[in-house]
C-alpha positions as CSV (number, residue, x, y, z in Angstrom):
1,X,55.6,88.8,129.4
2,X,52.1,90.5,128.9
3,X,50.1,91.8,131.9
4,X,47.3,89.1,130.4
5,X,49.8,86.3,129.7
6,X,50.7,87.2,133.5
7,X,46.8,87.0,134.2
8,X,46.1,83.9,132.3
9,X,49.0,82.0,134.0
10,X,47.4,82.8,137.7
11,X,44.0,81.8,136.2
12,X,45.2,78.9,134.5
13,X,47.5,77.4,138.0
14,X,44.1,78.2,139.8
15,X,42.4,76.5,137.5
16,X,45.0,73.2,136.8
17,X,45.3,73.4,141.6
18,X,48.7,74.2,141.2
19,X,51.5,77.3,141.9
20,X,52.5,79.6,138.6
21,X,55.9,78.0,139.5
22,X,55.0,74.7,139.1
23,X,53.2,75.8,136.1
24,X,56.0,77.1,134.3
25,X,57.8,74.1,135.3
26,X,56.0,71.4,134.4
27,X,53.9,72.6,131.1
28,X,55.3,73.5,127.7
29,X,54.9,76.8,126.2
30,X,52.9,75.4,123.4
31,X,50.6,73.6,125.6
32,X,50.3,76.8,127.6
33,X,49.4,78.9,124.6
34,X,46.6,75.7,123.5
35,X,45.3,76.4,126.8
36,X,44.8,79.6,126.0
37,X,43.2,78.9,122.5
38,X,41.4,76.6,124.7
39,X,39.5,79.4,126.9
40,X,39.9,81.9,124.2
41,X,37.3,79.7,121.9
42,X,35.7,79.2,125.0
43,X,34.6,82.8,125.6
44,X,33.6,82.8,122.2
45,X,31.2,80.7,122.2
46,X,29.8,81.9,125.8
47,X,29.4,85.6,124.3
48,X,27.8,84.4,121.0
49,X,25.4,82.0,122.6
50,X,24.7,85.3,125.3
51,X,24.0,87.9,122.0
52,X,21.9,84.8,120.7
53,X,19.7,84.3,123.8
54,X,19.6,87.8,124.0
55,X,18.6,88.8,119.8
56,X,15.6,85.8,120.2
57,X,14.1,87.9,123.5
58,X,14.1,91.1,121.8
């Protein structure tokens, strides 16, 4: 596993209030990569809509 899969899983448990190891045994692996589309998309959208704000100041 990847150091950021490794990441993402402690983010997502935090996230979900639960342990990686219930995690791992309660949620699918492709749910667990949708999440990450999920939050991926997510980021997107926060960085374009930052560059945005930030291109209609200047």
């Amino acid at each position: 596993m990847e150091t950021t899969d490794l990441e993402f899983e402690f983010y997502l448990a935090d996230r979900l209030g639960m342990t990686v190891a219930r995690l791992r045994r309660e949620m699918t692996a492709q749910e667990f990569m949708e999440w990450g589309v999920y939050y991926g998309r997510k980021a997107q959208k926060q960085e374009l809509a930052m560059l945005q704000a930030k291109s209609s100041r200047g």
